[in-house]
C-alpha positions in Angstrom: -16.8 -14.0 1.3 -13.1 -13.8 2.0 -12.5 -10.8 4.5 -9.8 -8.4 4.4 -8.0 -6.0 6.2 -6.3 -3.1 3.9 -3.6 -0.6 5.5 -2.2 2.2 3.4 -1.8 5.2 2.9 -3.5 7.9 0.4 -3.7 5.2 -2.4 -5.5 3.0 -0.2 -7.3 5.8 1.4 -8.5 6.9 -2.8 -7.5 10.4 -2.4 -8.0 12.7 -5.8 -5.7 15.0 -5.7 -7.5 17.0 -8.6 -9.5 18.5 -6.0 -9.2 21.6 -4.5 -9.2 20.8 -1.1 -8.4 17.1 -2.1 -10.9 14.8 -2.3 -11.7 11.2 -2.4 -12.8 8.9 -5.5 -16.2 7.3 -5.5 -16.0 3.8 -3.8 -16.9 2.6 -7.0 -13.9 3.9 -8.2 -11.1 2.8 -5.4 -9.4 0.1 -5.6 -10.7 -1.1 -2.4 -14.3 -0.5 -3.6 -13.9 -2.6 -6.9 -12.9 -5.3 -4.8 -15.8 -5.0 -2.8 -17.8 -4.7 -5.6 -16.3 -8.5 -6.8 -17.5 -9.9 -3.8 -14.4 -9.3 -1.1 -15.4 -8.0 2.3 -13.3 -5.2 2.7 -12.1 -3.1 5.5 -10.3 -0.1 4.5 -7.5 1.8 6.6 -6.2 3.5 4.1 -5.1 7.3 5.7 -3.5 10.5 3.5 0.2 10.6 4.9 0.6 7.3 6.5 4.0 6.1 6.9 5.6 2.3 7.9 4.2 2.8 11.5 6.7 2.6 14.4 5.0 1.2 16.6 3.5 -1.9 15.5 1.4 -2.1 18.7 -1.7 -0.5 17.1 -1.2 -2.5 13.9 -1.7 -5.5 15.8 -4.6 -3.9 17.8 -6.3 -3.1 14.7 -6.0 -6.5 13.5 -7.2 -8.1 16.6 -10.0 -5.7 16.9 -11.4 -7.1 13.3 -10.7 -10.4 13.7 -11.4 -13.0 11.5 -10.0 -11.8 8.4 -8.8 -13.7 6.0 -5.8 -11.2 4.9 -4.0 -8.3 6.3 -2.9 -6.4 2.7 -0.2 -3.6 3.9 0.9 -1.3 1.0 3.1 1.4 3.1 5.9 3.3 1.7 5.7 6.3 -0.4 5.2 8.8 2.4 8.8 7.5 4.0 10.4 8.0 0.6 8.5 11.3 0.1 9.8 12.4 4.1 13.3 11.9 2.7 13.9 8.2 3.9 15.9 6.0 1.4 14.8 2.6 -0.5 16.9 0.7 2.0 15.8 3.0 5.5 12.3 1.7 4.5 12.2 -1.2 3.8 14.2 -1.7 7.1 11.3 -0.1 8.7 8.7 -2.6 6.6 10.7 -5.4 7.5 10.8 -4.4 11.4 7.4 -4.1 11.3 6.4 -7.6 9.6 8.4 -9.3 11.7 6.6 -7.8 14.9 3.1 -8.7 13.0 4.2 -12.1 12.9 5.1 -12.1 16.5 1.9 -10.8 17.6 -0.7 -12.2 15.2 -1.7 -15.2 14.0 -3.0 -13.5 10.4 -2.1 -14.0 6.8 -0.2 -10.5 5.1 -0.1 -9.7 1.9 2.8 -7.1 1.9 2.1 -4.6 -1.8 5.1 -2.7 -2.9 3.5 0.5 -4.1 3.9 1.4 -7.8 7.1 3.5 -8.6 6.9 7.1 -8.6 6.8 9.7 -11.9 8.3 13.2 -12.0 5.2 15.5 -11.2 4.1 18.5 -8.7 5.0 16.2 -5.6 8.1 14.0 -7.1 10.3 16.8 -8.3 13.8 14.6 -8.8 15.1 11.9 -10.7 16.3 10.4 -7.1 13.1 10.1 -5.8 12.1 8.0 -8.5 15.2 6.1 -8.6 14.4 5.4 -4.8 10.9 4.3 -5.3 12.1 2.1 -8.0 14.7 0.3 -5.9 11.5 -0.4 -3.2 10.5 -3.6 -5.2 13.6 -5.9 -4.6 13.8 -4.9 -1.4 11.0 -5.3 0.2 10.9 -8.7 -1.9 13.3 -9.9 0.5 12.0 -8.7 3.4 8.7 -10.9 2.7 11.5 -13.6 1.7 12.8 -13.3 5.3 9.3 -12.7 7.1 7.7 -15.6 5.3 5.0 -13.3 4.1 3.4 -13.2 0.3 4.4 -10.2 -1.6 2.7 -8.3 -4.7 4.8 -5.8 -7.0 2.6 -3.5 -7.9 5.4 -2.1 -10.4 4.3 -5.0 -12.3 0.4 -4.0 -12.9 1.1 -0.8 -15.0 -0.4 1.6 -12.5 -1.3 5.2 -14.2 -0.6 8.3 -12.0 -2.2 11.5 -12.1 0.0 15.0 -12.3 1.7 15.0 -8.5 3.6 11.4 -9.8 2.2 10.0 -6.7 -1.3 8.9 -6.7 -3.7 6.8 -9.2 -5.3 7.9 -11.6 -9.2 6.4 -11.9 -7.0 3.8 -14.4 -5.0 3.4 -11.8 -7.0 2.2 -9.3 -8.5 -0.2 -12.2 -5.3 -1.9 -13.2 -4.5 -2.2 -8.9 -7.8 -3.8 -8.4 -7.0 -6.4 -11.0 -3.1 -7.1 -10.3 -4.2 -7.8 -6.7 -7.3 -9.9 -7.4 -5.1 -12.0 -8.9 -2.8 -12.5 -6.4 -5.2 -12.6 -3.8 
């Protein structure tokens, strides 16, 4: 049973947004759960508003804490767009941290470029999406340049709910089977 480490942020996390008080898919709905359910062991840290951390220190910790794993998958991004942080500013800030993963861990990444954001409740202009549409290439690159694999998941037609940020039960469907594949 391969064994993997998942960092993210609210998509990682499942958070439903339809919720009042904003709640959390079923497991069996996540996209982290329906991998489970195919037989991955997975370890989710997933947390509502995580950003490209700053200091990679307690990345690394958390690695080394669950040690083995077979792959570190690290899909970080929309909150730095949503905080008003360009395309370029974070991928900068991915590539930073990559490189410092690398230095301090022995580990295979699998760095996900979230899906592009849609006009809704929390995306409320055309740049925004524009930004999170320019994420792709760029952190492309900086995997190129960090030697690390790299997943689009622009490419795996991932349905959002209302807010333009987070998957919808489809959603988290189509995720789970664009990164089986890669994985």
């Amino acid at each position: 049973m391969k064994r993997l480490l998942c960092i993210g942020d609210s998509n990682t996390y499942g958070y439903d947004p339809r919720s009042l008080i904003g709640g959390r898919f079923p497991e069996s709905v996540r996209w982290t759960g329906r991998l489970k359910a195919s037989g991955y062991d997975v370890l989710n840290y997933g947390q509502n508003g995580a950003c490209i951390p700053n200091r990679s220190d307690l990345v690394i910790d958390l690695i080394k804490r669950n040690l083995p794993l077979d792959r570190v998958v690290i899909m970080l991004g929309s909150n730095d767009l949503l905080e008003g942080r360009s395309a370029e500013e974070t991928a900068v800030r991915m590539e930073q941290l990559l490189w410092n993963l690398h230095l301090g861990t022995d580990v295979h990444i699998l760095l996900v470029c979230p899906p592009p954001m849609k006009r809704g409740e929390w995306v409320e202009t055309d740049q925004l999406v524009s930004e999170s549409k320019q994420l792709g290439s760029l952190y492309r690159k900086a995997a190129q340049l960090r030697d690390t694999q790299f997943a689009d998941a622009a490419d795996w037609n991932i349905d959002l709910l209302f807010d333009g940020v987070h998957f919808s039960e489809e959603g988290h469907r189509a995720f789970a089977q664009g990164i089986t594949a890669v994985l």
